[in-house]
N, C-alpha and C positions, 0 to 999 in steps of 0.2 A: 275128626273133622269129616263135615261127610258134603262130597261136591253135590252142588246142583245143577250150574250150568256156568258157559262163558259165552260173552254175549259180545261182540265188536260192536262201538258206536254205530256203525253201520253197517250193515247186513254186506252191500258192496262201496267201498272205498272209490273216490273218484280221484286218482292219483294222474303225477308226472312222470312219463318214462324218463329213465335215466336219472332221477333225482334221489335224495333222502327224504324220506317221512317219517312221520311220527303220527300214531295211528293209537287208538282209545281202546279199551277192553274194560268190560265187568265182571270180575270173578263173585260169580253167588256161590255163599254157604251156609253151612249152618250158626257160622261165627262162632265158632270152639279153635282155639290154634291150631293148624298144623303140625301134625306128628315128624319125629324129627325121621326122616329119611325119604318122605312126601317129595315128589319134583314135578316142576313145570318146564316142560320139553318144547323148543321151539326151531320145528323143520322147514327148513328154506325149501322150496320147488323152483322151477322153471327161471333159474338164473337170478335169483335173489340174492342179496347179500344179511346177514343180521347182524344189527350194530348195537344194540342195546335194547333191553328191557329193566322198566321197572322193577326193583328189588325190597326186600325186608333190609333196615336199616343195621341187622347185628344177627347172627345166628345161620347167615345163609350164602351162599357161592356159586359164582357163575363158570362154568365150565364151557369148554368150545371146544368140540369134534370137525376136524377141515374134511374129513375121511365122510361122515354125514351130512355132512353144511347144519348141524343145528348144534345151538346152545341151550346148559342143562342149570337150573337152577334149583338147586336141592336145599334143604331147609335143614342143615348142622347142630342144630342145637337148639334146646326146649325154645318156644314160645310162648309170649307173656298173654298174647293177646290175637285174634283171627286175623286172615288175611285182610290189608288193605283193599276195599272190593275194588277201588279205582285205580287201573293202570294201563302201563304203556308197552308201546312197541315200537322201535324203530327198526329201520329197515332201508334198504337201495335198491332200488327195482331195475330189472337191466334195461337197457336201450333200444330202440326201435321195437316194441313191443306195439302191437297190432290195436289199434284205439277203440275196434271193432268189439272188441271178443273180452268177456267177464275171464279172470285167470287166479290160480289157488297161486299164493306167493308163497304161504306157509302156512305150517297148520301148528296148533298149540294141544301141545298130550299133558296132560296133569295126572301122574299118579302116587298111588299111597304108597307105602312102604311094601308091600306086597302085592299090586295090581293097576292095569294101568284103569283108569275112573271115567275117561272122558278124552276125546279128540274131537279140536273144532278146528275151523277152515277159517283162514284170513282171505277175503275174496278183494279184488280188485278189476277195475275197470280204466286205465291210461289214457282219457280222456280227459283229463281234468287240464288245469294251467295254473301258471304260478301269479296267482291273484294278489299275492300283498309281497312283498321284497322285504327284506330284513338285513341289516350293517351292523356290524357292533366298534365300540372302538373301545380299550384299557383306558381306565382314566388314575387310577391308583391303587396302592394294597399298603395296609399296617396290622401290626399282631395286635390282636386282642389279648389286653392283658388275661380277664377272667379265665378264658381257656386256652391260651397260648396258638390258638390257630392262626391263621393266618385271613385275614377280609380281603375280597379282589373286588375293585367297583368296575361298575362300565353302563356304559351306555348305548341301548341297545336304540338302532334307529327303524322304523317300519314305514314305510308308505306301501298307499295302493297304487296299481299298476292300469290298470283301464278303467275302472271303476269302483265308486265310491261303497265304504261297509262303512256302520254304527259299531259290526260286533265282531271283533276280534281276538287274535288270542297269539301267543309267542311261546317258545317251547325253546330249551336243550338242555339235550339228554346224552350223557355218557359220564356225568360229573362224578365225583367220591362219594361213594356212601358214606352216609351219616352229614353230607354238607347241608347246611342252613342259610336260608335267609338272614339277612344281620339287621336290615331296618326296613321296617315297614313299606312295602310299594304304593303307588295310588292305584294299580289295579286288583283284581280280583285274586287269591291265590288258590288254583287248583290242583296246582304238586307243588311243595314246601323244599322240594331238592332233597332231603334225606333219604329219599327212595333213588339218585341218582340221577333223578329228572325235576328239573325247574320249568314250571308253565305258567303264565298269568294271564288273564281275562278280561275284557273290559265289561262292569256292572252292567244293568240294563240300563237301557237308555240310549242316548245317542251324543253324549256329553264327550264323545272320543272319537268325534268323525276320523274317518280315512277319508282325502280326496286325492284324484288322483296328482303325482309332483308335486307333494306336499309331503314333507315326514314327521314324523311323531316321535321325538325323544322318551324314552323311559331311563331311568336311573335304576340299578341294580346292582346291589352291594352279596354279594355270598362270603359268609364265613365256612371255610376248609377244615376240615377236620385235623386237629395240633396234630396226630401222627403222620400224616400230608406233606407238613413241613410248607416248602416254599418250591415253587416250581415253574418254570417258564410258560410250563401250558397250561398256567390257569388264568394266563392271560388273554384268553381266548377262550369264548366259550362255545363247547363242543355243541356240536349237529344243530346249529342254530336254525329257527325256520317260524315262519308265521304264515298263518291261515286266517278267511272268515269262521266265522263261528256258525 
């Protein structure tokens, strides 16, 4: 497999100090699978925390150095098919961080088996504000007979905060690899959870106002992977957060 480039949704991130995000990347390649001993390296700077990155659904492992502040995700075993080019990163950026001044939060090293290929910059800028609010609340869970996993529904609430969006979007990220959707949403789906991140979208349009003290129900059902079992904390879904689009 041979890298091209990684590209962040945005060149600089318009982020909250002190908060969680969850921030977009493009892996280009040549679309051949990665060799098995290939890793994507993710080094926290200037008081970051890393909470979770998108992952391959079988074949691969997330490792965490406290000695480095970064997590190693290395690809174990053959793949069927190339890199997922859409993925994520999440992260906690520290507190009182200067609103003024562009800052590297972490940097993403990809290397092969033998060499490292490429190091990009996650840049951010602490200026940003928490534009849409997001609640979830458990509403139930039953095993699926088919695969014996286990479904957790809930309902995720979003309004906007000062101002009204058409386009937005909901994310969390830290779930069990291999988890699935179990029933169809009415939004858009741009992670399916089996990479460990669930996000959904509102189509084009504007058939999904935000206004502000107003909330927006979504229903969301994930099926858990049967080795999972049943668990208290998947009554809560992690690193919840929503954005404009």
């Amino acid at each position: 497999m041979e890298l091209i480039d990684i590209r962040m949704d945005d060149f600089v991130s318009h982020i909250v100090s002190g908060e969680t995000v969850t921030l977009g990347f493009t892996i280009l390649t040549d679309g051949t699978p990665p060799p098995v001993g290939s890793r994507m390296q993710f080094r926290a700077y200037n008081g970051a925390a890393f909470v979770h990155a998108s992952m391959p659904a079988s074949g691969a492992q997330m490792s965490y150095s406290e000695a480095s502040k970064s997590a190693t995700l290395t690809i174990t075993e053959d793949q069927l098919e190339g890199w997922n080019p859409r993925r994520t990163l999440t992260f906690t950026a520290p507190v009182n961080m200067d609103p003024s001044e562009v800052c590297e939060m972490l940097s993403i090293v990809y290397y092969q088996p033998r060499y490292e290929a490429g190091n990009f910059s996650v840049l951010v800028k602490p200026d940003g504000e928490q534009a849409i609010s997001a609640r979830q609340v458990f509403t139930a869970k039953w095993q699926d007979i088919v695969t014996g996993g286990w479904v957790y529904s809930y309902d995720v609430m979003v309004q906007a905060n000062n101002q009204s969006f058409a386009q937005w979007k909901f994310s969390s990220a830290g779930l069990p690899v291999g988890t699935k959707i179990y029933a169809n949403p009415w939004l858009d789906v741009v992670h399916d959870a089996k990479e460990g991140i669930v996000e959904l979208a509102t189509p084009p349009g504007d058939k999904y106002f935000l206004i502000p003290g107003q909330e927006v129900a979504i229903s969301i059902q994930l099926l858990y992977p049967a080795a999972s079992g049943q668990s208290p904390a998947f009554e809560s879904l992690p690193n919840l957060m929503a954005f404009p689009r």
